[in-house]
N, C-alpha and C positions, 0 to 999 in steps of 0.2 A: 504494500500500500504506500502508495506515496502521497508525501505531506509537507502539502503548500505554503509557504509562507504569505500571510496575511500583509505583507507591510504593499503598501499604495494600491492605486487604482491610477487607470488612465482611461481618460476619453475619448472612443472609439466610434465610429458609424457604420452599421451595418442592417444589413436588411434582412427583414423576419416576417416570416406569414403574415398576413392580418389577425387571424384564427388564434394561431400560436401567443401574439401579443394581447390578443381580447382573453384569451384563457388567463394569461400570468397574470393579469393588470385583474381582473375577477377573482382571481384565486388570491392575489397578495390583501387587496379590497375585505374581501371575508377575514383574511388573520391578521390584518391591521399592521402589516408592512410594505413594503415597497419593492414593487413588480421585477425591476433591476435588481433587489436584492434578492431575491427568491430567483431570478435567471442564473447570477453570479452558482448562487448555492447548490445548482443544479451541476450545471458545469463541474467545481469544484466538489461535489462529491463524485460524479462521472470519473475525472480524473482516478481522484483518489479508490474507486473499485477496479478500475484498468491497469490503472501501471504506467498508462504511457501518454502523453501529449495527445490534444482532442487536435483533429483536423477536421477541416471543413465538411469533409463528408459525414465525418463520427456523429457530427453534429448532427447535421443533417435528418442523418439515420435514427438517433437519439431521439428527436422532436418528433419525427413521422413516427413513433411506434410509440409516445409515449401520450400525446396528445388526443387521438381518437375517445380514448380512456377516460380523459378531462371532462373533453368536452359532453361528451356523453353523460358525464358526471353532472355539469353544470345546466347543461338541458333539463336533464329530471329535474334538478333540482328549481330549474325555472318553473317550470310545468307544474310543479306539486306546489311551487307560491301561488302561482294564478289561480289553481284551481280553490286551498285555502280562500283566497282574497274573494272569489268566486262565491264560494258557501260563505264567508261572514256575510255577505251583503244578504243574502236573500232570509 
């Protein structure tokens, strides 16, 4: 296992689903962090289960098999609010 050190960040521009970004930015929303910090977290545990430097495909790879999962998650969970907000009213 390999273990990253923590010291800086740098500011980088790069491009990410839409899907991918609405999942993080929702998912950090729910636990009252910051979407960027929950991406970094992902990353940085990936790493550290691998052994080896993420490359752009690992990434890639990582987000399309990890994602479907989410969002499916946050659908329902859409869906079972409505339906709630649905039954108080009536």
């Amino acid at each position: 296992m390999i273990q990253l050190p923590r010291e800086g960040k740098t500011r980088i521009s790069i491009f990410i689903d839409n899907a991918i970004l609405q999942a993080f930015r929702a998912e950090a929303e729910k636990r009252g962090t910051g979407y960027q910090t929950m991406m970094n977290d992902a990353l940085r545990s990936y790493l550290a289960e691998s052994g080896q430097p993420i490359t752009k495909a690992d990434l890639l790879r990582i987000i399309r098999q990890e994602m479907p999962a989410l969002l499916r998650d946050l659908t329902n969970r859409n869906s079972a609010g409505r339906r709630s907000a649905s039954n108080a009213k009536t």
